[in-house]
N, C-alpha and C positions, 0 to 999 in steps of 0.2 A: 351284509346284503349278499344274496346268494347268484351266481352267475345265470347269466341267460340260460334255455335250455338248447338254444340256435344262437352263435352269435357269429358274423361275416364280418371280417375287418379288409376293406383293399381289394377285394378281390375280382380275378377275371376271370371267365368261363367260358369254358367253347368245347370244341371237338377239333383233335388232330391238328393241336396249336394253335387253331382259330380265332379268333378270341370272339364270342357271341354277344356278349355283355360284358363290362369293363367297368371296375371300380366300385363294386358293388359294398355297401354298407350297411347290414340288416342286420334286426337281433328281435328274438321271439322268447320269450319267459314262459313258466311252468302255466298256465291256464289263460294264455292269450290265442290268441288267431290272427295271423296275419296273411293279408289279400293282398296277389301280384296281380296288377292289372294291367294288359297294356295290348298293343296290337300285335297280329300277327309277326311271329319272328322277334321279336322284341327280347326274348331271353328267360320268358315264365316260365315254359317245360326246363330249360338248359340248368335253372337256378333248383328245379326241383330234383332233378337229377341227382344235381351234386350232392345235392342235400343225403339225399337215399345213397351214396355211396355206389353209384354208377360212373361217375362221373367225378374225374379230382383236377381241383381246383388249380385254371394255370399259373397263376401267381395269388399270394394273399394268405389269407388264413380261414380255414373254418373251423370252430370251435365245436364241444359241445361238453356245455356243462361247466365250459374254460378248458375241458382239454381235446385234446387231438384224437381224432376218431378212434377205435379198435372194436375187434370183435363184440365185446360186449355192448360198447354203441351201437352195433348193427344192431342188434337185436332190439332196442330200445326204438326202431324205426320202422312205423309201417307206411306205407309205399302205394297209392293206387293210379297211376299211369290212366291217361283218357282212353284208351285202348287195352281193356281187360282180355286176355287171352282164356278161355274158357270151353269146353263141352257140354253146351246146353241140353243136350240129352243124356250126360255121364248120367247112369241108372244108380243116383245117390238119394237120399232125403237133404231136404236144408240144414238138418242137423248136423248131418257126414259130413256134410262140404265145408260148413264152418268148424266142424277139427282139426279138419284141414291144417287150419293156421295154427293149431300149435304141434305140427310135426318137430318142427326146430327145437323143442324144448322137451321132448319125448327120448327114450332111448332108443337103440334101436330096432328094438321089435315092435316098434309104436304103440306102449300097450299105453289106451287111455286112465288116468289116475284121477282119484278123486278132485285135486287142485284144477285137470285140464277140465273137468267136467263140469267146475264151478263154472272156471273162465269162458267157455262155450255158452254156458246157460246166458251170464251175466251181457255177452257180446251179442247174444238172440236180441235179449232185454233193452238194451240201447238202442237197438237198431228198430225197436217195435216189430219184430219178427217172432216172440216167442210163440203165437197161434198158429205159425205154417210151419215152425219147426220140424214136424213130422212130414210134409207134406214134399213131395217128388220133386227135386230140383228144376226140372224140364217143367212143369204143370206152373209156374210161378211166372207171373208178370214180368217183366224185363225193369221194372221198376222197382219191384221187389228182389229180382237178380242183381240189381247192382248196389243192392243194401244187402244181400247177402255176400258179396263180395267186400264190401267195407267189413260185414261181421267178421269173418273169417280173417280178416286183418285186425281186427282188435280181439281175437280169442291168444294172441301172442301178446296181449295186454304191452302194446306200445305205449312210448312217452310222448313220442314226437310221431304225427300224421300228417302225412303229404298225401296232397287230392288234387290231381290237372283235370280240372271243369268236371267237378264231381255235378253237379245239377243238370247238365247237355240231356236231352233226351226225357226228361222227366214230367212227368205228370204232378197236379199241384198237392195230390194225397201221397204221391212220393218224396217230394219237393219241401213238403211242411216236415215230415217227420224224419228226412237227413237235416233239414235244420234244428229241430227238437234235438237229433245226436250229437252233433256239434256242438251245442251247446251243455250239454252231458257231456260230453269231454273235457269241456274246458273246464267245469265247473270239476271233475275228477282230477285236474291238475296238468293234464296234457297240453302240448303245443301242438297248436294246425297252423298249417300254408297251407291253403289252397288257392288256386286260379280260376280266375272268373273275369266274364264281360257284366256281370248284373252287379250295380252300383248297389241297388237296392238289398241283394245278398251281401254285400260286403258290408252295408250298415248295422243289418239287422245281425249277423254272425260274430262280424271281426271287431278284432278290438285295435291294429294298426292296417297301413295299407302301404305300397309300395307301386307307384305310379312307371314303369318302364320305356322308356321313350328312346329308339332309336340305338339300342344296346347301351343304352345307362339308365341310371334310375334317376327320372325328374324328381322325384319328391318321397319321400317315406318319412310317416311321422302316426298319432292318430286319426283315425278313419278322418272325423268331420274339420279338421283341419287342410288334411292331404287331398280328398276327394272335394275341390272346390270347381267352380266354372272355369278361373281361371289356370289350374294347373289339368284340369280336363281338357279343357280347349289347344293346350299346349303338345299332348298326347293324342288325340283325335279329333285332328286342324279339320278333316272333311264330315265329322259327326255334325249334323244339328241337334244340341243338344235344347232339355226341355228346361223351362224355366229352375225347376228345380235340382235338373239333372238326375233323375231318380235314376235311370235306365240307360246306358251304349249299347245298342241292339249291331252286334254282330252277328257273322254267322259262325258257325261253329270252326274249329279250324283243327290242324294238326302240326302247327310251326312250333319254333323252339321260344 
C-alpha cells in the first residue's frame, strides 16, 4: 500500500515558537480532499501554511509521500492563500497569466515549450476558462479571476492543492464550476486541503474532514462521520445549528 501523499504525525504549529495548534494528526492520499473546518484562529491557515512549506513544523513530523520535504516536494505543491496578491490591470490575456505558473519549470529565458503549452491549455480546461482564454485579464469577473488564479497554480501540474476559503466571494456559476475542478483533481489523482465554513461544500467535495477546536483537532475521520451534530456543536457551542446541519454561516475571516 502506497503512502499517503500528506501525512502529519504529532505535530504542533505556530509562528515564533507559538504553538497555534497542537498535536495535530492528519493524512490525505493521492485523489482525496480533505476539509479543515473550524473557528476563527483555530489553526486552518497555520496547518496550510506548513503544508506549502512557509511554515516548519514546531515539533512532529510532516511527510510526503513517507518522506521529508525537499525541493522537488515544493514543486509538487500548489498554494492559494485567501488573499491572492495580484495586478488586476497587468495588460495580459488569461492565457499569459496562466504561464505564469510554469515559470518554475522553464529555463531561464522563459521560453514557452510544447509540454508548457499542453499544461496551460489542460489548467484553462479544468478551470472551464478555455473560452476567455484570449480575453484581457482586467475585462474578467472577479469570479473568473480567482479561477484563473487556481489555473495558473495547476499549469505547474501540482500533486498536492492547498486552498484558504477558496469559495469566499463567489457567485453560484463560479461556485458550481470550482466545484466541478475539484472534483477533476481528485479524480486526476491529486490531494486538496481546503478550508471552509460551508458543511455543505465539504460534503459534496471532500472525501475526509478535520473538525479544529481551540488549537487541536476535535475529530478527523470521513466527512459523514466527522461532520455530526454532535461533534459540531462541540466546535461552534454559539452556532444554531439546522436540523440537519447542512450549513455554519460565518463570516468571512483572516485568522490562522
Amino acid at each position: 500500500m502506497s503512502s499517503p501523499l500528506i501525512e502529519i504525525r504529532n505535530a504542533d504549529f505556530g509562528y515564533d515558537d507559538v504553538v497555534a495548534i497542537a498535536g495535530v494528526n492528519l493524512t490525505v492520499s493521492a485523489g482525496e480532499a480533505l476539509a479543515l473546518i473550524g473557528t476563527n484562529g483555530s489553526g486552518k491557515s497555520t496547518i496550510l501554511r506548513s503544508i506549502a512549506g512557509l511554515l516548519e513544523p514546531l515539533s512532529g513530523t510532516l511527510l510526503f509521500s513517507g518522506a521529508q520535504r525537499t525541493q522537488e516536494t515544493a514543486m509538487l505543491v500548489g498554494y492559494l492563500p485567501q488573499a491572492e496578491t495580484y495586478d488586476a490591470d497587468f495588460p495580459v490575456t488569461l492565457r499569459q497569466a496562466v504561464e505564469m505558473g510554469r515559470y518554475r519549470r522553464l529555463s531561464w529565458w522563459r521560453r514557452m515549450r510544447q509540454v508548457d503549452r499542453v499544461a496551460v491549455s489542460a489548467a484553462l480546461a479544468v478551470t472551464d476558462l478555455t473560452d476567455q482564454a484570449d480575453a484581457v485579464f482586467s475585462t474578467l469577473s472577479g469570479g473568473q479571476q480567482k479561477r484563473a488564479i487556481l489555473a495558473r497554480a495547476l499549469a505547474n501540474q501540482p500533486k498536492i492543492l492547498l486552498l484558504d476559503e477558496p469559495f469566499n466571494g463567489l457567485d453560484k456559476p463560479n461556485r458550481d464550476s470550482l466545484t466541478r475542478t475539484l472534483v477533476r483533481l481528485k479524480r486526476s489523482g491529486a490531494a486538496v486541503v481546503l478550508t471552509t465554513h460551508d458543511l455543505d461544500l465539504a460534503r459534496d467535495v471532500c472525501d475526509t474532514a478535520a473538525l479544529l477546536n481551540e488549537g487541536t483537532v476535535e475529530a478527523f475521520g470521513p466527512v459523514a462521520q466527522t461532520l455530526t451534530m454532535e461533534n459540531l456543536g462541540k466546535v461552534f457551542p454559539s452556532i444554531e445549528l439546522s436540523a440537519d446541519a447542512s450549513t455554519v454561516i460565518i463570516s468571512s475571516h483572516h485568522g490562522h
